[in-house]
mmCIF file of the N, C-alpha and C atoms, coordinates in Angstrom:
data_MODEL
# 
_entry.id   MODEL 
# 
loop_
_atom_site.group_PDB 
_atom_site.id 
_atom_site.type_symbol 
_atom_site.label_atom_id 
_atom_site.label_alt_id 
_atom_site.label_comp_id 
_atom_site.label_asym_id 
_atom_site.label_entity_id 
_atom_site.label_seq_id 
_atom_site.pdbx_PDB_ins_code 
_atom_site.Cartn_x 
_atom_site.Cartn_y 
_atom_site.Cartn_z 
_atom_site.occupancy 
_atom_site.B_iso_or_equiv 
_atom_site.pdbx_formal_charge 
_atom_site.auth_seq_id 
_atom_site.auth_comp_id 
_atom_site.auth_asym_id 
_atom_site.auth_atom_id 
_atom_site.pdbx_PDB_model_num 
ATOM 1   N N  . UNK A 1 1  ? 8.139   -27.193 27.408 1.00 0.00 ? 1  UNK A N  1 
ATOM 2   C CA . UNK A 1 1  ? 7.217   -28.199 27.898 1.00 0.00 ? 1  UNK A CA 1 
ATOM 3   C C  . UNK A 1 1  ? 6.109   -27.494 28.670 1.00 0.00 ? 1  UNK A C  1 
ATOM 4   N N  . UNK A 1 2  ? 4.868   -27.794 28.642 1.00 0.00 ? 2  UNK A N  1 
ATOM 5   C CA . UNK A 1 2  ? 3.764   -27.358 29.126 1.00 0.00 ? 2  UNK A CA 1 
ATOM 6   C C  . UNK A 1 2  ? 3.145   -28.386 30.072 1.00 0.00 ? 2  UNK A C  1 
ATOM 7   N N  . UNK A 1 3  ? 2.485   -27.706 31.267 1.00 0.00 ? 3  UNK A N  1 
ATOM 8   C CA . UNK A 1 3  ? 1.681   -28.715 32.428 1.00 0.00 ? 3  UNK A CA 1 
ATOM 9   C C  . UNK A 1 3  ? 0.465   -29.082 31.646 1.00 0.00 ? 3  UNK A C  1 
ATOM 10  N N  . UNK A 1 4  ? 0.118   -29.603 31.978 1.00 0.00 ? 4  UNK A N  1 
ATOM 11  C CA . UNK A 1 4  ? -1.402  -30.526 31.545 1.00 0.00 ? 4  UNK A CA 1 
ATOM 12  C C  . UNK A 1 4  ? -2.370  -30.518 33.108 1.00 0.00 ? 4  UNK A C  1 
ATOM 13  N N  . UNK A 1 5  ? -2.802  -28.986 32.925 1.00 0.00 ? 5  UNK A N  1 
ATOM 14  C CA . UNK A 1 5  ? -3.711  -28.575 34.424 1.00 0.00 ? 5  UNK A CA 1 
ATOM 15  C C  . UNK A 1 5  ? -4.802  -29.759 34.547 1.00 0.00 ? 5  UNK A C  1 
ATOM 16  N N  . UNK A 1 6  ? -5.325  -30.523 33.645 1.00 0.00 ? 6  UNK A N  1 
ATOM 17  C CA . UNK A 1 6  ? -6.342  -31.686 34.137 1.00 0.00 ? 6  UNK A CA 1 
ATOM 18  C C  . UNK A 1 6  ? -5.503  -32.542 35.014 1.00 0.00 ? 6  UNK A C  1 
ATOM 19  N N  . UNK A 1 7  ? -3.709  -32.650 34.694 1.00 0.00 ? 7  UNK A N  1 
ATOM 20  C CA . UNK A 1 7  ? -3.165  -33.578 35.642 1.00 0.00 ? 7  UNK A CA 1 
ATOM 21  C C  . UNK A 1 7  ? -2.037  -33.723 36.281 1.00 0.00 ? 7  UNK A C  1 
ATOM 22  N N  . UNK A 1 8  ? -1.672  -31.977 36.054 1.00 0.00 ? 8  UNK A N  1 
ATOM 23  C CA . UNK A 1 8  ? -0.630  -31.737 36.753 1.00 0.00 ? 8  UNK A CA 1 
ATOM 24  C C  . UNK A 1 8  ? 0.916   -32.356 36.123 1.00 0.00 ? 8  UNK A C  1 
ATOM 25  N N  . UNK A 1 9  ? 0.883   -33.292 34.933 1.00 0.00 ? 9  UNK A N  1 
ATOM 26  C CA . UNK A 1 9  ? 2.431   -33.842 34.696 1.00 0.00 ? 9  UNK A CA 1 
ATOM 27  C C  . UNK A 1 9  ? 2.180   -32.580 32.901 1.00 0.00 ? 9  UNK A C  1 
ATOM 28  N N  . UNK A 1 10 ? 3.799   -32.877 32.726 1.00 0.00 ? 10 UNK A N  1 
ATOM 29  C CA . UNK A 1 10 ? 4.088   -32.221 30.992 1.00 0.00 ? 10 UNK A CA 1 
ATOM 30  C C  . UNK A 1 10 ? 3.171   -32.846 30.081 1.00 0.00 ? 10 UNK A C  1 
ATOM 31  N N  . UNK A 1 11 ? 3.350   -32.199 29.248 1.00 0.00 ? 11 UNK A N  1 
ATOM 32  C CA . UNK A 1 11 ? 2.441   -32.829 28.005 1.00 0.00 ? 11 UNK A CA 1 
ATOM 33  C C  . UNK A 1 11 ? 3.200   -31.956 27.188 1.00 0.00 ? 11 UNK A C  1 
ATOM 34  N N  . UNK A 1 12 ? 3.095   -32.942 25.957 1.00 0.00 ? 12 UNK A N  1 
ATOM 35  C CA . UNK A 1 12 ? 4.487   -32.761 24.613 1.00 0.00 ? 12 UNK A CA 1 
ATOM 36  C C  . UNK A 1 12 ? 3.511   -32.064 23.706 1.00 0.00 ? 12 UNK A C  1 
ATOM 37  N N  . UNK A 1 13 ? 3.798   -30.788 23.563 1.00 0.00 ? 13 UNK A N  1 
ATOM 38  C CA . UNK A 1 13 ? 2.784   -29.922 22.662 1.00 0.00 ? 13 UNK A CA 1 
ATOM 39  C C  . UNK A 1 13 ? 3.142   -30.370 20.822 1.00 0.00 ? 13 UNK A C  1 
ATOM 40  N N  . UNK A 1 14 ? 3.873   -31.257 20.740 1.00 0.00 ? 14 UNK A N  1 
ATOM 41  C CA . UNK A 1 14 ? 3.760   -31.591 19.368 1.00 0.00 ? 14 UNK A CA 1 
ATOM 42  C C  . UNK A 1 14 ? 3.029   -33.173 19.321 1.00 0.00 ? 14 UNK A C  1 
ATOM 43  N N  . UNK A 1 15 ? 2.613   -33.718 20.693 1.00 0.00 ? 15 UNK A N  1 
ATOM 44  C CA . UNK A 1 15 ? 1.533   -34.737 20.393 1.00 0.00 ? 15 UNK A CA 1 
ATOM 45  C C  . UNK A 1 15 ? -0.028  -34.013 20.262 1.00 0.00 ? 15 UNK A C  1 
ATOM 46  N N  . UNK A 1 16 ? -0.034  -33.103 21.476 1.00 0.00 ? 16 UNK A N  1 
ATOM 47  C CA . UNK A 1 16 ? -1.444  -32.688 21.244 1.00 0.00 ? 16 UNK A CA 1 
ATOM 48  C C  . UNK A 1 16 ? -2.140  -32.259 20.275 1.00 0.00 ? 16 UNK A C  1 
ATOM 49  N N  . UNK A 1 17 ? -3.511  -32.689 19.879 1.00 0.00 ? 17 UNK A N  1 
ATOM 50  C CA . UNK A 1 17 ? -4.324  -32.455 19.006 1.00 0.00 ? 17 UNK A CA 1 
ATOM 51  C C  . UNK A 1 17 ? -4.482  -30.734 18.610 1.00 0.00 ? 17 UNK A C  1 
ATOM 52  N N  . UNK A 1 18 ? -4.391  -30.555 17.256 1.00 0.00 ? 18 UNK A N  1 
ATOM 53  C CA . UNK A 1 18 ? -4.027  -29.089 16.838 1.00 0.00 ? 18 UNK A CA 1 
ATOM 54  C C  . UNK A 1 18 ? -5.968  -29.007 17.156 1.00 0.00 ? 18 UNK A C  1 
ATOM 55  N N  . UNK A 1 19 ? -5.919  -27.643 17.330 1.00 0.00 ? 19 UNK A N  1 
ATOM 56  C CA . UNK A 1 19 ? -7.613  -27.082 17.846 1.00 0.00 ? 19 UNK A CA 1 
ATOM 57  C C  . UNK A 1 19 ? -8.274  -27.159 15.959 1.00 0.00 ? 19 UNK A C  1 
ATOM 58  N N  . UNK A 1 20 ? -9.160  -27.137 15.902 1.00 0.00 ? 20 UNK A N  1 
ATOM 59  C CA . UNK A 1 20 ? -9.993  -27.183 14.423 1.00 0.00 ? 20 UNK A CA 1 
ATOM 60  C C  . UNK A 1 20 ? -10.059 -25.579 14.084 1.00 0.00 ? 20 UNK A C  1 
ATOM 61  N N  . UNK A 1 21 ? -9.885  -25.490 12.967 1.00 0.00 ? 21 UNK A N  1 
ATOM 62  C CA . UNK A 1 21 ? -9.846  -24.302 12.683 1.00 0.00 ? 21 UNK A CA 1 
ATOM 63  C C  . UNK A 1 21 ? -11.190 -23.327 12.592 1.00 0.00 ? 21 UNK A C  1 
ATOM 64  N N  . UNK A 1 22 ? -11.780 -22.023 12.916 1.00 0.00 ? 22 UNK A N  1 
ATOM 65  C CA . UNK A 1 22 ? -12.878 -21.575 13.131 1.00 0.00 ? 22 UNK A CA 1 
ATOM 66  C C  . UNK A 1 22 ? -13.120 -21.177 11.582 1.00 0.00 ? 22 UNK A C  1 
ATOM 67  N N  . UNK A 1 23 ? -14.682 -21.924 11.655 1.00 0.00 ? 23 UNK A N  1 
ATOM 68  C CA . UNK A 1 23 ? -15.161 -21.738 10.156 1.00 0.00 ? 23 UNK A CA 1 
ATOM 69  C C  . UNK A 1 23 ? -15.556 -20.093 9.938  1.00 0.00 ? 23 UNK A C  1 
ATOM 70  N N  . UNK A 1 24 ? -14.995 -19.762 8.602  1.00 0.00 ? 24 UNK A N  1 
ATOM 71  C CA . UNK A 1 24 ? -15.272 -18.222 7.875  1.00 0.00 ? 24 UNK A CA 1 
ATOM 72  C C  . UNK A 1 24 ? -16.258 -17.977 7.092  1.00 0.00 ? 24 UNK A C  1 
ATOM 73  N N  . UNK A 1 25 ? -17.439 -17.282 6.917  1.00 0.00 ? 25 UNK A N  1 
ATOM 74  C CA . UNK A 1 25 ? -18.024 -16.841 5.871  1.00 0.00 ? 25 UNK A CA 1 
ATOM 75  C C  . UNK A 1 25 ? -18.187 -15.530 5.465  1.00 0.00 ? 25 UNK A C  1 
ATOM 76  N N  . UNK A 1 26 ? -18.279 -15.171 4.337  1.00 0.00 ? 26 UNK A N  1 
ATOM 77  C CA . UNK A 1 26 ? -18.597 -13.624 4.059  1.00 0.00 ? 26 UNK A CA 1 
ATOM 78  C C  . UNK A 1 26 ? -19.593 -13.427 4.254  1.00 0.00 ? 26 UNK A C  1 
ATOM 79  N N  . UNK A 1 27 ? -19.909 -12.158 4.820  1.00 0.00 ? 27 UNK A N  1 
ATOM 80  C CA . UNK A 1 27 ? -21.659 -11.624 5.139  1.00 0.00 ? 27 UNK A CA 1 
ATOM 81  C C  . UNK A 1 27 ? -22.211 -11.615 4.367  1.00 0.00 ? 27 UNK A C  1 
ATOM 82  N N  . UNK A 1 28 ? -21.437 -11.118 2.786  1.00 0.00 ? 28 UNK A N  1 
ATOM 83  C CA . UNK A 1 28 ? -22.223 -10.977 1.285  1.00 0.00 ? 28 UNK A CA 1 
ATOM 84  C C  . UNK A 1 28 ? -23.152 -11.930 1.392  1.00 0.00 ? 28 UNK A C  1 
ATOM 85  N N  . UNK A 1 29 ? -22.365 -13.556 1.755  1.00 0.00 ? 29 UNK A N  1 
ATOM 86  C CA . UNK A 1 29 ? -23.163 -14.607 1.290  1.00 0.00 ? 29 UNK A CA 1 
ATOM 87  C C  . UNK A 1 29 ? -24.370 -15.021 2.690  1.00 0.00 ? 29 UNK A C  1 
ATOM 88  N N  . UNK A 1 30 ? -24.217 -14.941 3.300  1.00 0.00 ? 30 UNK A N  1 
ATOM 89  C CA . UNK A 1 30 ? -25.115 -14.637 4.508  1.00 0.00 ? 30 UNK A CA 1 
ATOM 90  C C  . UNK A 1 30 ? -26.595 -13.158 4.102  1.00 0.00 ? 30 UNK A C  1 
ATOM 91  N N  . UNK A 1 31 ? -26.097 -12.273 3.799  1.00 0.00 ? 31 UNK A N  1 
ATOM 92  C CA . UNK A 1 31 ? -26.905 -11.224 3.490  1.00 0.00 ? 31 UNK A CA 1 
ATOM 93  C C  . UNK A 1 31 ? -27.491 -10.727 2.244  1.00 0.00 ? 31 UNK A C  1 
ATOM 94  N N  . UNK A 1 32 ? -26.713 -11.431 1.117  1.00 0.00 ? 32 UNK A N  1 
ATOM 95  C CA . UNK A 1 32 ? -26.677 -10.975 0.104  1.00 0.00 ? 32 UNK A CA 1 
ATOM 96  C C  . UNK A 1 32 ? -27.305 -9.713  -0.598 1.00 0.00 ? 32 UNK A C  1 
ATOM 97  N N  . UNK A 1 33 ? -27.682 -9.243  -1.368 1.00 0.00 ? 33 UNK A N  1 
ATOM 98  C CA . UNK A 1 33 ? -28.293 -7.755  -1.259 1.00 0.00 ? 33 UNK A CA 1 
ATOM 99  C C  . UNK A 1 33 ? -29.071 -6.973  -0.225 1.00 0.00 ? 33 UNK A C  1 
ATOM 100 N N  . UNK A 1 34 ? -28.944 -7.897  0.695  1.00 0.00 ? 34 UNK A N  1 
ATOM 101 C CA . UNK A 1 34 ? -29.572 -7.483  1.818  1.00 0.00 ? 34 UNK A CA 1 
ATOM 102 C C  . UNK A 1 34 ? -29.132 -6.365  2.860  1.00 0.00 ? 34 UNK A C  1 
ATOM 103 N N  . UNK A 1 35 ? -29.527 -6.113  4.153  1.00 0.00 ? 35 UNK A N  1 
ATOM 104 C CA . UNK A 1 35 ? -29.038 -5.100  4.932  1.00 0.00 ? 35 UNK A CA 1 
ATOM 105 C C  . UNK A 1 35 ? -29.332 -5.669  6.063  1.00 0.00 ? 35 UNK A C  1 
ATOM 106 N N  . UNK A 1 36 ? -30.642 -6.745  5.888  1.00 0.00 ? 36 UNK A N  1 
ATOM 107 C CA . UNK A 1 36 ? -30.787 -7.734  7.313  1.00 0.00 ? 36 UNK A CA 1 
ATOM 108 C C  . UNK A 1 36 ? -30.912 -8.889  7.266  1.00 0.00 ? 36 UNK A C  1 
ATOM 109 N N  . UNK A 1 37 ? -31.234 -9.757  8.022  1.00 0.00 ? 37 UNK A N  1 
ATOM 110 C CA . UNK A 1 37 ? -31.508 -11.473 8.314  1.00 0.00 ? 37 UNK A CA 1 
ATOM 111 C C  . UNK A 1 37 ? -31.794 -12.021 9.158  1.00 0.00 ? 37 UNK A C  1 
ATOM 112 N N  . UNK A 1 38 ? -32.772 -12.760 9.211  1.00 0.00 ? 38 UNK A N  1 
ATOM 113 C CA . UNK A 1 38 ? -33.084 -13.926 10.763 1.00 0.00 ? 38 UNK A CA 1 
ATOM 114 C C  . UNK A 1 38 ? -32.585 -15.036 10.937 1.00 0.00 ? 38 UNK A C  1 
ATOM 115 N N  . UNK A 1 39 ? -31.815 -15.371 12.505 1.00 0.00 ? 39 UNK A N  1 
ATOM 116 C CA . UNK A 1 39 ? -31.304 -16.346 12.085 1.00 0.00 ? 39 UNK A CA 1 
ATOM 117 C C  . UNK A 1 39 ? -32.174 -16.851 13.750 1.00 0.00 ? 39 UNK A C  1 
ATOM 118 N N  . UNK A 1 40 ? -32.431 -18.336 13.423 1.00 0.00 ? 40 UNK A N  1 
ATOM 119 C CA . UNK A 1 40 ? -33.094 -19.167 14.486 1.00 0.00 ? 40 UNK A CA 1 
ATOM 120 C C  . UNK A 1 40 ? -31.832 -19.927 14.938 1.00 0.00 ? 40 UNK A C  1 
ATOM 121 N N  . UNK A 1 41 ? -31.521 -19.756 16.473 1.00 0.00 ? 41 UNK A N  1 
ATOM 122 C CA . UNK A 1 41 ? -30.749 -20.813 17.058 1.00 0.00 ? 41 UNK A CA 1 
ATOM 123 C C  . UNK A 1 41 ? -31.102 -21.038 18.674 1.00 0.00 ? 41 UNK A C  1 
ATOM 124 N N  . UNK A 1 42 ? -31.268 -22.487 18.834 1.00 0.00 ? 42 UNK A N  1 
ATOM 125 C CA . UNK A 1 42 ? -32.362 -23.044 19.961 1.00 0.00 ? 42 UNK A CA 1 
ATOM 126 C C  . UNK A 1 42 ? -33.441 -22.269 19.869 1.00 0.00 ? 42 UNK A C  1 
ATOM 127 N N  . UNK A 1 43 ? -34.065 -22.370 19.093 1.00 0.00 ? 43 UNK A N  1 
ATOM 128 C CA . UNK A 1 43 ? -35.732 -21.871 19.187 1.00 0.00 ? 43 UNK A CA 1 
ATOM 129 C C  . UNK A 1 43 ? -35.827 -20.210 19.068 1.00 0.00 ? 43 UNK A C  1 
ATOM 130 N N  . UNK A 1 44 ? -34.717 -19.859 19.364 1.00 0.00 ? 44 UNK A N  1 
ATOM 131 C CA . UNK A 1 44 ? -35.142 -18.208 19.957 1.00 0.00 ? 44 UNK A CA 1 
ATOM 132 C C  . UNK A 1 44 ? -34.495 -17.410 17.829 1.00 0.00 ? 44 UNK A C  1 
ATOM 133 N N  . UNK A 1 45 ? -35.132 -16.427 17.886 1.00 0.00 ? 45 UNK A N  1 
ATOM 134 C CA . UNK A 1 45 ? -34.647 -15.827 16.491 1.00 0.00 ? 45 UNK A CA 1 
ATOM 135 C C  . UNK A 1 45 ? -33.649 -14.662 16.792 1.00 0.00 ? 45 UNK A C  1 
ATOM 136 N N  . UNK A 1 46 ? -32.652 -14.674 15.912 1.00 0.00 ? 46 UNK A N  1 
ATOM 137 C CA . UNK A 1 46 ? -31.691 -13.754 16.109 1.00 0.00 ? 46 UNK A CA 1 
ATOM 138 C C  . UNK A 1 46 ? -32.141 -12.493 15.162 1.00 0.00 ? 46 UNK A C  1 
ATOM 139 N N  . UNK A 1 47 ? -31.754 -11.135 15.117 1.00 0.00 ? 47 UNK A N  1 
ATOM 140 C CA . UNK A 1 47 ? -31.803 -10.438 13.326 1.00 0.00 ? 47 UNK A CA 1 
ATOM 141 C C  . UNK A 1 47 ? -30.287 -9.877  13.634 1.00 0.00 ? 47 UNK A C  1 
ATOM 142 N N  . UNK A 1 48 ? -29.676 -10.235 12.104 1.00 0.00 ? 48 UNK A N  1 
ATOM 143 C CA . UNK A 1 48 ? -28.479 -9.585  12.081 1.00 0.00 ? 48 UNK A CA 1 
ATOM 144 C C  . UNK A 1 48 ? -28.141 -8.402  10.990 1.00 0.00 ? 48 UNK A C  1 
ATOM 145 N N  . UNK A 1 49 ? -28.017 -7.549  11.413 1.00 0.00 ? 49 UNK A N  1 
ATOM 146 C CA . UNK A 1 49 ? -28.384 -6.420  10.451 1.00 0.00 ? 49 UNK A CA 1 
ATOM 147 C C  . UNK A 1 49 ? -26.900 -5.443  10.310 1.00 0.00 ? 49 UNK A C  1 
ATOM 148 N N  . UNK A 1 50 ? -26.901 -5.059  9.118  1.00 0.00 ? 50 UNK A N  1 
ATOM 149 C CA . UNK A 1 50 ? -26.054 -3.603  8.441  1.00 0.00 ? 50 UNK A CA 1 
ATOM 150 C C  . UNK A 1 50 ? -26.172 -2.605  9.250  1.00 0.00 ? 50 UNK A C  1 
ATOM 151 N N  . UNK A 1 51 ? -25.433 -1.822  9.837  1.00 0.00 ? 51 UNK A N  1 
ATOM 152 C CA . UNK A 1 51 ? -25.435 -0.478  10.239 1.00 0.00 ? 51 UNK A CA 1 
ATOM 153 C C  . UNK A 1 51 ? -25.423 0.464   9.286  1.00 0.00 ? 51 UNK A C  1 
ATOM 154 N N  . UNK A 1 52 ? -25.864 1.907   8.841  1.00 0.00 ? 52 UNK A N  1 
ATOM 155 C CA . UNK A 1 52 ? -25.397 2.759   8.006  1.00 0.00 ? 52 UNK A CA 1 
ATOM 156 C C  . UNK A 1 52 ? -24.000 2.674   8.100  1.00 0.00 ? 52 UNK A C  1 
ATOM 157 N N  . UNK A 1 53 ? -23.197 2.456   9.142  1.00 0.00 ? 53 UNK A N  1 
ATOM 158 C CA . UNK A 1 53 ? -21.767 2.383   8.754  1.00 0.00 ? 53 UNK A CA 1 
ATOM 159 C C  . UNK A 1 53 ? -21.245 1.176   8.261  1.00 0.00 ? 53 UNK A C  1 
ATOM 160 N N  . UNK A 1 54 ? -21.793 0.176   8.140  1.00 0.00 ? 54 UNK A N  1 
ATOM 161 C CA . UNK A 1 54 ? -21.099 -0.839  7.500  1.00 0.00 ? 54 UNK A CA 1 
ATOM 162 C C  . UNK A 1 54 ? -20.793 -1.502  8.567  1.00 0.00 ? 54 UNK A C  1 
ATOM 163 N N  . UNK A 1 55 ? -21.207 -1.435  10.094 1.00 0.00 ? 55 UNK A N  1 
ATOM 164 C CA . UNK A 1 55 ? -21.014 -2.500  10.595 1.00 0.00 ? 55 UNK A CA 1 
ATOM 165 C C  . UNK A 1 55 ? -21.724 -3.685  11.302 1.00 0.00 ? 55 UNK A C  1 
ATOM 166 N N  . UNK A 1 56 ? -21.585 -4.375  11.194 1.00 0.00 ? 56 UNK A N  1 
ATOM 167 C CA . UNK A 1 56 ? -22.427 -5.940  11.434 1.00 0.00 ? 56 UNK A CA 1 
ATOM 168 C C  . UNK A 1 56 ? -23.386 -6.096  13.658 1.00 0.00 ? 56 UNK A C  1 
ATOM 169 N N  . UNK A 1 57 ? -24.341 -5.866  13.243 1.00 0.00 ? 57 UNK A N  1 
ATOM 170 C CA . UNK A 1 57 ? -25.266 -5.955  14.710 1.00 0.00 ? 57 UNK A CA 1 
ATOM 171 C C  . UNK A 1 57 ? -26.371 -7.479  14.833 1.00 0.00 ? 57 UNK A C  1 
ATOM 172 N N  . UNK A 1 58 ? -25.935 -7.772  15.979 1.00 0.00 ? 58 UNK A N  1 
ATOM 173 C CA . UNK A 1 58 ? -27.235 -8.984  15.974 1.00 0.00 ? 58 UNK A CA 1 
ATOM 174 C C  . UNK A 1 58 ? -27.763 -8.883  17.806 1.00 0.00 ? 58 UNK A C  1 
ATOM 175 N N  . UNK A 1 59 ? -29.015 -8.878  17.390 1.00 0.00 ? 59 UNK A N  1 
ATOM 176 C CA . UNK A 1 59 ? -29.894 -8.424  18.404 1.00 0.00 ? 59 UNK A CA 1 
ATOM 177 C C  . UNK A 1 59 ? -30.657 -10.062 18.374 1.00 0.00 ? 59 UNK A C  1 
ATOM 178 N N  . UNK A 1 60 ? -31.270 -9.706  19.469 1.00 0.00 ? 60 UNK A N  1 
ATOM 179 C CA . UNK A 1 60 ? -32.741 -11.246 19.964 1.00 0.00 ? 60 UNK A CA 1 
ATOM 180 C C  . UNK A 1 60 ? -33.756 -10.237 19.746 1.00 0.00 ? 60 UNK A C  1 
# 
């Protein structure tokens, strides 16, 4: 049985709502022959780019 810190009593972890699962995409499809990309979120632009090693960077 687990506390329920908003109220201090148990809470039955097979009523509580399971969390949503975190959405997956492949970079392929995000980058596709690519090596970079802009992505706009709240106004400001992101670039998310390939390293020579193959690994994934995102800068403002």
């Amino acid at each position: 049985m687990q506390i329920d810190a908003s109220s201090d009593r148990p809470s039955d972890p097979e009523s509580d709502p399971a969390p949503a699962p975190t959405p997956m995409v492949d970079s392929r499809s995000l980058l596709g022959d690519g090596r970079e990309l802009k992505i706009r979120h709240d106004g400001e632009i992101y670039r998310l780019r390939v390293t020579r090693n193959g690994k994934l960077i995102l800068n403002k």
